[in-house]
N, C-alpha and C positions, 0 to 999 in steps of 0.2 A: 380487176385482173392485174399481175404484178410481172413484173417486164423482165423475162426470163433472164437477160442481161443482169438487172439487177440482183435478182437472184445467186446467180454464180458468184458476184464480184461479194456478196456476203458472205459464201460461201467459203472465200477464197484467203481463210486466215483459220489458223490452226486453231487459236483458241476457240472460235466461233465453231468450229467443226465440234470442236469438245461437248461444249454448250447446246450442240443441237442433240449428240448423245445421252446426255445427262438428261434430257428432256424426254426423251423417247423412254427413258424409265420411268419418270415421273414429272409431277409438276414440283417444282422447286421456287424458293424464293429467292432473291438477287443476292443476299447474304449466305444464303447456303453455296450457291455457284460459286460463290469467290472464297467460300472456307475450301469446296474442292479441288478449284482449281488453282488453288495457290496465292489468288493476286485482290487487289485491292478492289473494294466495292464499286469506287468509282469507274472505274477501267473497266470493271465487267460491265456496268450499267453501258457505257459506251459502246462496247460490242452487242449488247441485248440490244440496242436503241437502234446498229446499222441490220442488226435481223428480223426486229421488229418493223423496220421501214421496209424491208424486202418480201414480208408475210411470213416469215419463214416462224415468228414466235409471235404470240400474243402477252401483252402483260395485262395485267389483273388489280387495284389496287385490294389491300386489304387491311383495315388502319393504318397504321407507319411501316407496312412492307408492302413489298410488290412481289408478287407471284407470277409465273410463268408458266405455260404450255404452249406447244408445239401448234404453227396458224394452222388452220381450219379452211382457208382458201382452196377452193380446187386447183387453180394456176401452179400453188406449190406443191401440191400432194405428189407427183411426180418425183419432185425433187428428194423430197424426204425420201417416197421407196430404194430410191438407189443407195439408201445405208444398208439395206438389204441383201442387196444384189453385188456389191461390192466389195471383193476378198481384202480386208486392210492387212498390208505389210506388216513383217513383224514388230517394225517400230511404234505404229500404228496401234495393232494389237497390246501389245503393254503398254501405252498409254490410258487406252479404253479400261484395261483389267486395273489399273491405278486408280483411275478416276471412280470406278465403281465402288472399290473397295472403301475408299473416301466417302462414298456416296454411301453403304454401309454404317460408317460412321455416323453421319449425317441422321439415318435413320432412328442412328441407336439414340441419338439427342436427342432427338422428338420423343422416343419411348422413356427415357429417361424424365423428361418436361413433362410429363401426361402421369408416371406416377408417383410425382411429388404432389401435382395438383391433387392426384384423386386423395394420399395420402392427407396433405391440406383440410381438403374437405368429408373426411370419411365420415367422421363422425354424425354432421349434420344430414350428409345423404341417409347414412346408415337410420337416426331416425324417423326420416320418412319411407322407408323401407318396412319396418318394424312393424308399419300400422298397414299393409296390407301385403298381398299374394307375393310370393316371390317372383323375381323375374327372370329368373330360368322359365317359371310355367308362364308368364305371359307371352313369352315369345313363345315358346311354344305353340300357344294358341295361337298368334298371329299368323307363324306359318303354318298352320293347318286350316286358317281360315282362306288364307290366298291359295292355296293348295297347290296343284299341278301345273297351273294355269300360265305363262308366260311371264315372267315381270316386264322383259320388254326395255323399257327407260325407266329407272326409277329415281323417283323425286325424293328424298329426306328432307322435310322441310323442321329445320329448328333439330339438326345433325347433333348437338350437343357435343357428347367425348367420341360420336363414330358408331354408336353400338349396332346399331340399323344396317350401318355401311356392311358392316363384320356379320352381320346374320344374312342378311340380302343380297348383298354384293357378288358376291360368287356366281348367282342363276340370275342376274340381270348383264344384258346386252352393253348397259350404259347405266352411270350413274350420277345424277347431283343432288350434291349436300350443300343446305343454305343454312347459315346461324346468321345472327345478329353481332357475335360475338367473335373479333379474330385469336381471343384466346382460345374458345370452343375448336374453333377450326382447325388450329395447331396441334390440339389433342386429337381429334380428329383423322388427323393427317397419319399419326402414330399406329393407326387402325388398318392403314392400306396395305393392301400386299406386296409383294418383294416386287411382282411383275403388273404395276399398277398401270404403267404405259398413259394414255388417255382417256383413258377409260372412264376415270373418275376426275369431277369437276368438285370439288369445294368453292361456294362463293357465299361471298356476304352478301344479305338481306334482310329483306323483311319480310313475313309471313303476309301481309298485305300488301307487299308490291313486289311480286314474282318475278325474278328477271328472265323468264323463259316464253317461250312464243305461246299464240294460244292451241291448245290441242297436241303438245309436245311430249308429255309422259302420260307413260299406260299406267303406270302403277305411283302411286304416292302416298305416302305415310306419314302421319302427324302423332309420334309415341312421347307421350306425355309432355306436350307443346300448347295444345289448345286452353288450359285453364290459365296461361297469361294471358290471352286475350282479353281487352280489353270489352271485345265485339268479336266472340266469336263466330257467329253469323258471318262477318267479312270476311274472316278466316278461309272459311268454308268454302264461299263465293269464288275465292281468289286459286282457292288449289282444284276447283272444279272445271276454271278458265282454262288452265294448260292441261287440264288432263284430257288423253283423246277419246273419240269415241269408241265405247263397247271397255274402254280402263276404269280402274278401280282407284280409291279414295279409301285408305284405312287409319279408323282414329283411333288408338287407342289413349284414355283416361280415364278419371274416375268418376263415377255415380256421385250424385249431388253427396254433398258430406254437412257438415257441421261443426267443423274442427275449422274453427275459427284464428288459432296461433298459425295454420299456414298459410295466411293472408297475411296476417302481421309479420311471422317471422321469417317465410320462405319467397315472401311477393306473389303467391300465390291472384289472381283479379278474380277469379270464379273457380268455388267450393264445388267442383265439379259440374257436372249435366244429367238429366233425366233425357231418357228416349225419347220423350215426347219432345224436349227442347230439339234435338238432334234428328228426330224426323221430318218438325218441320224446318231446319237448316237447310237440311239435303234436297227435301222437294224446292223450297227455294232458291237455291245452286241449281237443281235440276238435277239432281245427282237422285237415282232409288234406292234406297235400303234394303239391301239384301239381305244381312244377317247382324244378328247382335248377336254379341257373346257376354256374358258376364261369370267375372270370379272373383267370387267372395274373400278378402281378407279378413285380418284381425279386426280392423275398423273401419279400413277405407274399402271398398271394392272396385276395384278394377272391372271396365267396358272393354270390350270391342265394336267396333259399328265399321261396317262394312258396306261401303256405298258404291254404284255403277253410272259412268255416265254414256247412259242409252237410255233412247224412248220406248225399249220395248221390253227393256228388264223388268218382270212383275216384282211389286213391293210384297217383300215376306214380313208378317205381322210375328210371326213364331220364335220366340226366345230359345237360345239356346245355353243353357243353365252347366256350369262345370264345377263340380264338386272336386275343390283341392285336396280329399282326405282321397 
């Protein structure tokens, strides 16, 4: 618990009050704050350091930047509500509307960062694109296989440029997205909405060592993640640990293949998965197999598998087959 004393005296500086604004719209990195608010990296860092010792922020590392959100203490939850409840003077008020609009800014650089990368990389995506179903229709399926049902917390694990964030994100309670990659996560970030608040967590990891408690997300999703595994089996294991009881587990990739250049040329570790790999994952994880989906591409076909973790969910054996014509 954090010593309400404390708390105020953090409180108790203009910039810091800014900082906690900037915050309550999104999570920001320490360089972004001081593009907004005018002043030098280190001075911010300084003021982040006396609010971060008061609970009032959390920092985050993420390769050579530090990231921020708003603490998660109950001692300070209070504190933050009163930005709420509190008419800011007019002086006040134009500050906040500047600082947003800066923040704006800020936004626009991320989206700016994220379509030179995709731009960078089109060509290469676009061929492995080419060889199977489009992904308009895969997501599609995906939401029609989660259906009506709650997301609840949803996990993106291995978030890549966000696309999951941007399809899912809206009908879940709560979000986090894990890469390995703080470039990923920067694009990423491009993805969120204007009123992203904290809603959404970006963290760096690794798909075998989840940094989430056990039994933490109802819903979780591994879209075309699992064929760098090493050991997908572990994968499995690890995203089944925090998912809670009676939540779902959804994988989408592709059916064993044979196209041997996306091992060599995209780091591809496994040429896909048959059912039968993936069914016995799941019961291994403890996870049941509810539904498969599959769609046929040009040459790759694209899976869906669909797992529950409950002891009383029956295993459905029954294929469900989607004609892209």
């Amino acid at each position: 618990m954090h010593a309400a004393l404390d708390i105020f005296r953090a409180l108790g500086d203009p910039t810091r009050l800014r900082i906690i604004h900037l915050l309550r719209a999104m999570e920001l990195a320490v360089g972004e704050i001081a593009q907004v608010v005018g002043q030098s990296q280190p001075r911010v860092s300084r003021h982040v350091r006396i609010l971060a010792e008061a609970g009032l922020v959390e920092r985050r590392k993420e390769g050579n930047w530090v990231f921020l959100r708003l603490g998660k203490d109950r001692s300070v939850a209070p504190f933050v509500a009163l930005f709420d409840r509190l008419e800011p003077s007019d002086g006040e008020a134009s500050w906040q509307a500047a600082d947003l609009a800066r923040l704006a800014a800020v936004r626009a650089d991320r989206a700016r960062a994220a379509e030179s990368y995709f731009a960078e990389h089109a060509e290469e995506w676009d061929a492995i694109r080419s060889l199977h179903v489009a992904e308009a229709e895969v997501e599609a399926a995906m939401v029609a296989l989660l259906g009506r049902e709650p997301i609840g917390h949803l996990l993106d694990i291995g978030t890549g440029t966000g696309r999951m964030i941007a399809l899912l994100g809206d009908g879940a309670r709560q979000v986090t997205a894990l890469d390995r990659s703080p470039d990923m996560l920067r694009l990423a970030r491009a993805k969120l909405p204007q009123d992203a608040g904290d809603k959404y967590a970006l963290l760096l990891g690794d798909f075998l060592d989840l940094p989430l408690e056990p039994e933490s997300a109802d819903t979780v999703v591994l879209h075309q993640v699992l064929h760098y595994a090493q050991a997908p089996e572990l994968v499995i294991a690890e995203a089944a640990r925090v998912t809670a009881t009676n939540g779902r587990v959804l994988i989408a990739d592709f059916a064993a293949h044979e196209r041997e250049e996306l091992r060599l040329r995209d780091q591809h570790a496994r040429l896909g998965f048959s059912d039968e790999q993936m069914t016995g994952w799941f019961a291994q994880a403890g996870l049941a197999l509810e539904r498969v989906e599959t769609l046929p591409g040009q040459e790759l076909t694209v899976v869906l598998w669909l797992g529950r973790q409950s002891a009383d969910v029956l295993r459905h054996e029954e294929r469900i087959f989607h004609d892209p014509e």
